[in-house]
C-alpha positions as CSV (number, residue, x, y, z in Angstrom):
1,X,22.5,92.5,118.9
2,X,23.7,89.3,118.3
3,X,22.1,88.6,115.1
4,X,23.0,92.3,114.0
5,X,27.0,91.5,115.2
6,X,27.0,88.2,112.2
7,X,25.2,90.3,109.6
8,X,28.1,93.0,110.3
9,X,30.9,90.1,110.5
10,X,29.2,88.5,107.2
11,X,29.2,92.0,105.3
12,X,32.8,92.0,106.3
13,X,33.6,89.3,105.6
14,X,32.2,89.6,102.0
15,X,33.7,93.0,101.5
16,X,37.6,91.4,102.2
17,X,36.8,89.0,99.8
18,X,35.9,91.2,97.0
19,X,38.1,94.1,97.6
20,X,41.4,91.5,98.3
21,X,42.8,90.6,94.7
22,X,44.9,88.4,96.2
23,X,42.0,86.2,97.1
24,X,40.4,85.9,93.4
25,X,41.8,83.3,91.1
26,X,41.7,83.1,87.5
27,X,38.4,81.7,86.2
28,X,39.6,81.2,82.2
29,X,42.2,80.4,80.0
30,X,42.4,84.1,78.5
31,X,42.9,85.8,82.1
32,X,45.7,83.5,82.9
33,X,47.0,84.1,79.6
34,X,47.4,88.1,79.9
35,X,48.5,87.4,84.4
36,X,51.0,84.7,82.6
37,X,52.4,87.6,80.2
38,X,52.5,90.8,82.8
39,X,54.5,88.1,85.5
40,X,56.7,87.1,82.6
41,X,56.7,90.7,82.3
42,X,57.6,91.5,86.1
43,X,60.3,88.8,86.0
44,X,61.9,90.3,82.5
45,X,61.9,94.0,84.1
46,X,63.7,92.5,87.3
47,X,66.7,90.9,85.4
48,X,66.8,93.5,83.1
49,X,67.2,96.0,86.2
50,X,70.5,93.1,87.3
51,X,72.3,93.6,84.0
52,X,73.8,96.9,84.9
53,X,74.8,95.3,87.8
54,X,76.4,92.1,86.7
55,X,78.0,94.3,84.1
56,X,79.8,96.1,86.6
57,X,81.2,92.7,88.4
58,X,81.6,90.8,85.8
59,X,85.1,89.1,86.9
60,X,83.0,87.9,90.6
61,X,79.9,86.1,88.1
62,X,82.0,84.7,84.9
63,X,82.3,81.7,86.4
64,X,78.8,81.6,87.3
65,X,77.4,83.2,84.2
66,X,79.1,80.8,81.4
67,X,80.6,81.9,78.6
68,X,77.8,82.5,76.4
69,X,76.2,85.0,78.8
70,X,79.5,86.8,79.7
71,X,80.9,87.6,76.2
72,X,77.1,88.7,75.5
73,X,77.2,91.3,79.0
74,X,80.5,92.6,77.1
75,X,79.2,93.3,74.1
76,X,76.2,95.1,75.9
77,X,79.0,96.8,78.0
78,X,80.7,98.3,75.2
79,X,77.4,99.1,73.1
80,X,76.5,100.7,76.4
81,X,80.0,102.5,76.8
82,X,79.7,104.0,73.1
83,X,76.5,105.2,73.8
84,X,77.4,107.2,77.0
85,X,80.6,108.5,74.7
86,X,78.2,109.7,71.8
87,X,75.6,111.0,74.1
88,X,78.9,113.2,76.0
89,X,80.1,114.2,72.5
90,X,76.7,115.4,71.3
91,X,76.4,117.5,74.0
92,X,79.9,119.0,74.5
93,X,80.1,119.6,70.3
94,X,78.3,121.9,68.3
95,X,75.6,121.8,65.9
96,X,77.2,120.8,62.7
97,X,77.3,116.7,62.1
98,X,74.1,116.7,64.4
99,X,72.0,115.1,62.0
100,X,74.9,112.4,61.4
101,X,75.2,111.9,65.6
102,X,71.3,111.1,65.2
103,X,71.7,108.7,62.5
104,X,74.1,106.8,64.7
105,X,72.6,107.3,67.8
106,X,69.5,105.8,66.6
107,X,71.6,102.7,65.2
108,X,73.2,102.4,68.3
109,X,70.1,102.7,70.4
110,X,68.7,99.8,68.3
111,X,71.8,97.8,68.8
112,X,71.5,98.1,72.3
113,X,68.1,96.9,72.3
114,X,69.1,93.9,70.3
115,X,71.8,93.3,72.7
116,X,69.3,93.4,76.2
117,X,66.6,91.5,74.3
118,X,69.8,88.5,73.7
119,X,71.2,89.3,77.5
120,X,67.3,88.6,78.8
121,X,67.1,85.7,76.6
122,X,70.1,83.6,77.5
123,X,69.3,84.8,81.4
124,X,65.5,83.9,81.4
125,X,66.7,79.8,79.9
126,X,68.7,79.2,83.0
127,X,66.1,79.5,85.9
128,X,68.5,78.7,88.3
129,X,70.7,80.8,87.8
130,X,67.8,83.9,87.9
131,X,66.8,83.0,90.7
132,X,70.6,82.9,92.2
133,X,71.1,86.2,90.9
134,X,68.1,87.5,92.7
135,X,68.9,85.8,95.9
136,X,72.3,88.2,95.6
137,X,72.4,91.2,98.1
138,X,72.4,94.1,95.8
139,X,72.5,97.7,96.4
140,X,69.0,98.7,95.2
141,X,68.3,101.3,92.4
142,X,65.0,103.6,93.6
143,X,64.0,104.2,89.7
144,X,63.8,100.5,88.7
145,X,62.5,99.4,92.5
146,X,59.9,102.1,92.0
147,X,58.7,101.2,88.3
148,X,58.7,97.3,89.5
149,X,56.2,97.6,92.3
150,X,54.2,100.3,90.3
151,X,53.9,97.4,87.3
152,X,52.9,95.2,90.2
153,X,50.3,96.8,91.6
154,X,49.2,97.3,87.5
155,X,49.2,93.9,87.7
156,X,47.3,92.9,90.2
157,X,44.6,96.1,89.6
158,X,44.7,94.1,85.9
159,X,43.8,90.9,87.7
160,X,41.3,92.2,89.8
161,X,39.5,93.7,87.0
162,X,39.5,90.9,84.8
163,X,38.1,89.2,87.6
164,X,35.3,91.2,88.4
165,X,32.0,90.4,86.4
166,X,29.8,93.7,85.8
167,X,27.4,92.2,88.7
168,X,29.9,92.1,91.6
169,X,31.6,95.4,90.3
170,X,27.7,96.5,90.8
171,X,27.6,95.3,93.6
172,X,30.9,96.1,94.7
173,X,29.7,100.1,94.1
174,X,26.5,98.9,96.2
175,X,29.1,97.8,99.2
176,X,30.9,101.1,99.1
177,X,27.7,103.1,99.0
178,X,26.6,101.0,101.8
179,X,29.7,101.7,103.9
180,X,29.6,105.1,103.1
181,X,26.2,105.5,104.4
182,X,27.2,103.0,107.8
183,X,30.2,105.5,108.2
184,X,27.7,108.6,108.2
185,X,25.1,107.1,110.8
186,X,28.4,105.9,113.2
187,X,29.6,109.5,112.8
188,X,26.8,110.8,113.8
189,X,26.7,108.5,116.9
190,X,29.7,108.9,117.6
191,X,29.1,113.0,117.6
192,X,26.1,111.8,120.1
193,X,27.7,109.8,122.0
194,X,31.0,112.2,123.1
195,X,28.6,114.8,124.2
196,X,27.1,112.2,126.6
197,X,30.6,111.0,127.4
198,X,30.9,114.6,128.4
199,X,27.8,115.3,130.2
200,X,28.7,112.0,132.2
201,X,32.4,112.9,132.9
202,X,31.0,116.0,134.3
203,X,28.7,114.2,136.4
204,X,31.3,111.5,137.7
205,X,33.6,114.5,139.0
206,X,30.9,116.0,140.9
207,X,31.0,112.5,142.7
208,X,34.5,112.3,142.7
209,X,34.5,115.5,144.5
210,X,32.1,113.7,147.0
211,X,34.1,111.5,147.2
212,X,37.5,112.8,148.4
213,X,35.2,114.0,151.2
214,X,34.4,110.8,152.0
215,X,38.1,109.6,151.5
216,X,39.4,111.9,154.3
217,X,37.0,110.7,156.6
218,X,38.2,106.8,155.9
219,X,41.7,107.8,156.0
220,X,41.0,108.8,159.7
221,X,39.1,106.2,160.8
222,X,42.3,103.9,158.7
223,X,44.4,105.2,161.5
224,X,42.7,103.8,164.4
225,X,42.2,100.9,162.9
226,X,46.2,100.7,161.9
227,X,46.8,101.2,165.8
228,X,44.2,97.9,166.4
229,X,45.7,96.0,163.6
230,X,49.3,95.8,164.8
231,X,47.9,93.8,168.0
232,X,46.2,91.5,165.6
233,X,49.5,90.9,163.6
234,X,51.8,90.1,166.6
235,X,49.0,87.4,167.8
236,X,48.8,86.2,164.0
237,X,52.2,85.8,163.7
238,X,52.8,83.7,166.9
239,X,50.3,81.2,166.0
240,X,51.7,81.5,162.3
241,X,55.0,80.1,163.6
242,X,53.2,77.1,165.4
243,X,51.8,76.1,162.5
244,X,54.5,76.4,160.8
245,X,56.7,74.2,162.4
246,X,53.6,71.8,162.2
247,X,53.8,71.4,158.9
248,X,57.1,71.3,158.6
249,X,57.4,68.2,160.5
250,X,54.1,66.9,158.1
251,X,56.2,67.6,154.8
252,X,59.6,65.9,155.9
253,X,57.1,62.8,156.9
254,X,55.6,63.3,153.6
255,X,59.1,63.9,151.4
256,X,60.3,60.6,153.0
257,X,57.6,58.9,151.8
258,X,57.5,60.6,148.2
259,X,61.2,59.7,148.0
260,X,60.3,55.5,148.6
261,X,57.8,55.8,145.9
262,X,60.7,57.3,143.2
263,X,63.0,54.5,144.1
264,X,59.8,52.0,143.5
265,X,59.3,53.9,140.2
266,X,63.2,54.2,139.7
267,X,63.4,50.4,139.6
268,X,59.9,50.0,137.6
269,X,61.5,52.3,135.1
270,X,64.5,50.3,134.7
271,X,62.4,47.3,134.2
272,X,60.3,48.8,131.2
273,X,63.5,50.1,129.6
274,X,64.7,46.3,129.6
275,X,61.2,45.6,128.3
276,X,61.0,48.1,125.7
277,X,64.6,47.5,124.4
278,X,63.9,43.5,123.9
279,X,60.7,45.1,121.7
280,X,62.8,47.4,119.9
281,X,65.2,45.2,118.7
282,X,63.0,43.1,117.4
283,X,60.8,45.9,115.6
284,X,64.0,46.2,114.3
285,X,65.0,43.5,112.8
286,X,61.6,43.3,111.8
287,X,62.2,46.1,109.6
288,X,65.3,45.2,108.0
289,X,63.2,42.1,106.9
290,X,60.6,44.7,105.4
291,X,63.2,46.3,104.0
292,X,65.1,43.7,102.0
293,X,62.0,42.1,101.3
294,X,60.7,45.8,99.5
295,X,64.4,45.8,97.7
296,X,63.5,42.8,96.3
297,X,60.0,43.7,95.2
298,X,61.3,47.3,93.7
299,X,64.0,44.8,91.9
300,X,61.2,42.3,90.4
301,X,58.8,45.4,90.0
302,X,61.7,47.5,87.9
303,X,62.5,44.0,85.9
304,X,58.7,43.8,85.2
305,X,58.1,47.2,83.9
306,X,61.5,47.0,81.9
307,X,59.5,44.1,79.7
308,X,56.1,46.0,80.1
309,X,58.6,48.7,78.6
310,X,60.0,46.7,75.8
311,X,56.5,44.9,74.8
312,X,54.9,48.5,74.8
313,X,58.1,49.8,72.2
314,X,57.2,46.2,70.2
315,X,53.4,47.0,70.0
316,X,53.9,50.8,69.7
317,X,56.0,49.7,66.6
318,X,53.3,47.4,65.5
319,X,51.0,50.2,65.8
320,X,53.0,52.7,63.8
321,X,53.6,50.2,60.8
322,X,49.6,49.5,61.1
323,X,48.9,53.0,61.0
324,X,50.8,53.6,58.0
325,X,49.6,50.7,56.5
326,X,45.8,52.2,57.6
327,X,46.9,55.6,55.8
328,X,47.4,54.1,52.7
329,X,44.3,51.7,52.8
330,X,42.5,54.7,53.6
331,X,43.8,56.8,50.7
332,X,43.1,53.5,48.3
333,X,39.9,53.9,50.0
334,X,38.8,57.3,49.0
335,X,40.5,56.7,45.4
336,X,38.1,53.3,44.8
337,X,35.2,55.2,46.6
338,X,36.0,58.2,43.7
339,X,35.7,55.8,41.0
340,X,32.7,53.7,42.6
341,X,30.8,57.0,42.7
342,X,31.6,58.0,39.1
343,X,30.8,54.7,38.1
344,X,27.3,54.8,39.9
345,X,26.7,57.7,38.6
346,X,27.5,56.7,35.1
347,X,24.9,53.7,35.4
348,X,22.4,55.9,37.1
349,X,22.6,57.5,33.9
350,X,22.5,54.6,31.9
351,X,19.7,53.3,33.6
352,X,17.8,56.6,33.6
353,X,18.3,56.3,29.6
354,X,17.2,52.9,29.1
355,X,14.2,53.8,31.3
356,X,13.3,56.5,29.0
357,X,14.2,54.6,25.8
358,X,11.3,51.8,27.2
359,X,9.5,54.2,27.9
360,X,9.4,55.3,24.7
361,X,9.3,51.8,22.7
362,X,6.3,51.0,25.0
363,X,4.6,54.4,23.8
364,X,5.5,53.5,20.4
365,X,4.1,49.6,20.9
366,X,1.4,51.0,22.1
367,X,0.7,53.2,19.4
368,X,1.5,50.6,16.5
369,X,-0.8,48.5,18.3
370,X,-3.5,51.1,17.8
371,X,-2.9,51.7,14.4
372,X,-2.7,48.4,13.6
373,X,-6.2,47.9,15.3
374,X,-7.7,50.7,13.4
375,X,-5.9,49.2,10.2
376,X,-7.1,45.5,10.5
377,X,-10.9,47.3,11.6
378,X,-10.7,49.3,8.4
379,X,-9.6,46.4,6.7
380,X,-12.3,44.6,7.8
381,X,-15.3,47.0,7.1
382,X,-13.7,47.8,3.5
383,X,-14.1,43.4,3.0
384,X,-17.6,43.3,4.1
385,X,-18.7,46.7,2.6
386,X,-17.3,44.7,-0.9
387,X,-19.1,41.4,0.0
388,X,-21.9,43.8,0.6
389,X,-21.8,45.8,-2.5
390,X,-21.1,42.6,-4.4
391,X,-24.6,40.5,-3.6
392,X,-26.6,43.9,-4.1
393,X,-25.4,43.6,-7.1
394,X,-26.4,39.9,-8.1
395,X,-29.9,40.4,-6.9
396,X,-30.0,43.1,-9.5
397,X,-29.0,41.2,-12.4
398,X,-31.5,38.1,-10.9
399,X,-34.2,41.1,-10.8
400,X,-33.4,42.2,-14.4
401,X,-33.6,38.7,-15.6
């Protein structure tokens, strides 16, 4: 039972949490956005439901309006006045010039939302003053008082969405089907628990009945016993009075004695307050000491942090002029770094073309080399081939001969 009684308490407990809106609290920067906006929202519907209001006591809240705001609750008077005149004439007149009445109905409508939208602004930058106009006792309007709390409770149905993640709405629906079925089983105990609170209530008047019986038999015997009791009581009372005036002699013993030990306590009393006034004007000179001494250190401290003030104005100056001299070092910087990269470029290019042009006067050593080696070979040959050709023919002629 015990265990079961925590669970229950636990489930509870869990269950106020997520059902209470009140208790959640805004997790991101987007839900406080939207809460921010539908308060700002609450607050603007509130002093927008004033301005009728302050426009009808105008002479009790100039003062504490200002200027600005007053001439601008005039001019939303009269816009307001017009428009009750227009909307009286359309009605009363017939339908020619309708079209026209539209026409400046509609202007004036807009002009009257201008002028709210200016009334709201001028009353929402002087909190104070809001929040004086709120504390005002006002005679409350049921429309406006009615759409207020109903944009309230919008709100925080808003905020309790928002704050709900699809796993605890899940499990929100799991809490409710829960209950649900904990409601049904209770009923059903409940149902079988009256019929044995009936069945016993039956029972315990049968006894009861036995009872009065018995009662009636008591009351009888209460009567003799009355009759034996009032003997009892006279003897009770007599030795009541004996003791009585026994301890009355005891406590006057006992008050004289209680009233030496107040005087003692008087006079110990009077003793400590000396005591304890000695102490306390000490402790308080003490403390004037403290405080002039702290004067003097919130003097130095304040002189201190006045320097501290002006050195940090110096080197925040110093900084400024640094950092504009770093802004233009920084645009020289990417205008040289510009140039240095067309100019690598440009002798990446050079290089790449004097590369090739070796590249090509080595092919072309190589291949006058070549030629030349063929040519001196082919020289050669053609020399010997003559010296050849020339000693066949001088053994011929030696032959001949």
């Amino acid at each position: 039972k015990g265990m079961a009684t925590s669970e229950e308490a636990l489930l509870t407990l869990d269950a106020t949490k997520m059902l209470d809106p009140c208790g959640l609290k805004p997790h991101s920067v987007e839900v406080e956005r939207i809460i921010t906006v539908l308060d700002e929202t609450i607050t603007k519907l509130e002093m927008s439901s004033l301005i009728p209001r302050l426009t009808a006591s105008l002479d009790r809240f100039a003062g504490l309006l200002g200027p600005e705001i007053t001439n601008s609750l005039i001019e939303h008077k009269k816009l307001s006045t017009e428009m009750e005149q227009l909307l009286a004439s359309s009605e009363e007149g017939a339908a020619v010039g309708a079209e026209e009445q539209r026409g400046c109905l509609c202007l004036l409508e807009q002009r009257l939302k201008c002028s709210v939208r200016n009334a709201l602004r001028l009353l929402l930058a002087n909190p104070s003053l809001c929040q004086a106009l709120k504390s005002e006792t006002w005679a409350t309007e049921a429309p406006a008082e009615g759409f207020i709390k109903a944009f309230g409770e919008f709100r925080n149905l808003m905020l309790e969405r928002l704050l709900t993640s699809p796993t605890e709405e899940e499990e929100k629906i799991q809490l409710m089907a829960d209950t649900s079925l904990r409601i049904k089983k209770n009923t059903e105990a409940i149902a079988v628990l009256q019929a044995e609170l009936a069945a016993a209530i039956q029972t315990r008047e049968e006894e009861i009945h036995k009872k009065d019986k018995v009662i009636e038999d008591l009351k009888t015997s209460l009567q003799v016993l009355s009759r034996d009791c009032k003997a009892f009581i006279q003897q009770i009372k007599l030795e009541g009075t004996k003791q009585q005036e026994q301890e009355l002699q005891a406590s006057q013993a006992r008050c004289s004695r209680l009233q030496q030990d107040v005087q003692q306590l008087g006079a110990q009393l009077s003793a400590l307050v000396l005591q304890h006034r000695a102490s306390e004007l000490a402790l308080r000179k003490r403390k004037c000491r403290v405080e002039v001494e702290i004067g003097n250190w919130v003097q130095k401290y304040d002189a201190d942090m006045r320097d501290k003030q002006a050195e940090y104005e110096e080197v925040q100056a110093a900084y400024a002029k640094e950092k504009a001299q770093l802004s233009l070092l920084v645009e020289k910087h990417a205008l040289l770094l510009q140039e240095y990269s067309q100019i690598e470029e440009e002798r990446r290019i050079r290089r790449q073309k004097e590369e090739e042009a070796l590249k090509e006067l080595n092919t072309q050593i190589l291949a006058a080399t070549c030629i030349q080696a063929f040519w001196r070979g082919y020289l050669v040959r053609s020399f010997f081939k003559s010296k050849k050709k020339k000693k066949q023919k001088g053994k011929g002629r030696k032959a001949k001969k």
